[in-house]
N, C-alpha and C positions, 0 to 999 in steps of 0.2 A: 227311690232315686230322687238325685233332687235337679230341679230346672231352671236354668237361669231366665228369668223376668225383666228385660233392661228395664232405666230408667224411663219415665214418660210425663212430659207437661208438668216438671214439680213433685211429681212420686218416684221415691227413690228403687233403684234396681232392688229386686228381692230371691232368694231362692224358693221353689214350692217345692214342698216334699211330696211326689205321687206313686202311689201302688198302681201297675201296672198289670191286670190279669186279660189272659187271652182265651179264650175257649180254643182258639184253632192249635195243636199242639202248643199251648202256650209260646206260641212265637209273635216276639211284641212288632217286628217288621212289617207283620201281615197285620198290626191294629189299623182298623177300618176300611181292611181291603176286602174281606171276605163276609165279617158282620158287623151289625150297627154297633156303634162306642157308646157306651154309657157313662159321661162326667158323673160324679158323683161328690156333692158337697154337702158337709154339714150342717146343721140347720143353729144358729143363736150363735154369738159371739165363744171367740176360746174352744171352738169345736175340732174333732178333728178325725180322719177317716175309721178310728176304730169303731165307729159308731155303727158302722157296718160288716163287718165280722159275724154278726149271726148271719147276715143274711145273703152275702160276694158270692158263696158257691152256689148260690139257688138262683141268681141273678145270670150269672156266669153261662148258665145252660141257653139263655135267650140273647145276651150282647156281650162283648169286652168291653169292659172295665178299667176307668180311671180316675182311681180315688185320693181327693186332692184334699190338703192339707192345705187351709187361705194364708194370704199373708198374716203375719203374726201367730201361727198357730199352731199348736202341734210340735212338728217337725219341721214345716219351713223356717225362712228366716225371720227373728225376732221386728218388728215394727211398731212405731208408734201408731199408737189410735187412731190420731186424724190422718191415718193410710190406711184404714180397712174399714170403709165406708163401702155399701152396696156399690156404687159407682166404679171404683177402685179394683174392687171383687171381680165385676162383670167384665173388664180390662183386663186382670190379669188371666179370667178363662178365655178369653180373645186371644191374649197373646200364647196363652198353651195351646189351645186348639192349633194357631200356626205353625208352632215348633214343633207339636205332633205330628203336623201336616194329617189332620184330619179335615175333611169335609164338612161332613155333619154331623152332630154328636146327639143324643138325649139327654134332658139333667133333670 
């Protein structure tokens, strides 16, 4: 699914693309009500959640899961570069985290 990101301070609105897995009968309603949430991001530039495909279902036994696609990447929406700087990144999981209305997450 993808999440709308509004714009902020000069960074333009962006869509992410997130896999959404739940252990509790897979119902995303109940993400972070029942167990802890696991963000999950890729690691180096151009990255994007399949990098975790071996390992969601082994994870999945211990938290739900939220595998995010950064801006520019992936599935999200396409961005210029000087918007997907560390700074930019840690905003846009700020603002999912709120639209998820999760608490606290692990990353």
């Amino acid at each position: 699914m993808k999440i709308k990101i509004t714009s902020r301070n000069g960074i333009p609105e962006c869509e992410l693309y997130v896999e959404i897995l739940c252990g509790s009968n897979n119902a995303t309603e109940q993400l972070g009500r029942v167990r802890p949430v696991m963000f999950m991001l890729p690691g180096g530039p151009g990255g994007n959640h399949t990098v975790y495909d071996d390992i969601k279902t082994s994870l999945l036994r211990y938290a739900d899961l939220v595998l995010i696609d950064p801006r520019g990447c992936g599935l999200s929406s396409p961005s210029q570069a000087r918007f997907c700087k560390m700074e930019e990144s840690a905003k846009d999981v700020e603002a999912l985290r709120h639209e998820l209305r999760i608490e606290k997450f692990i990353l």
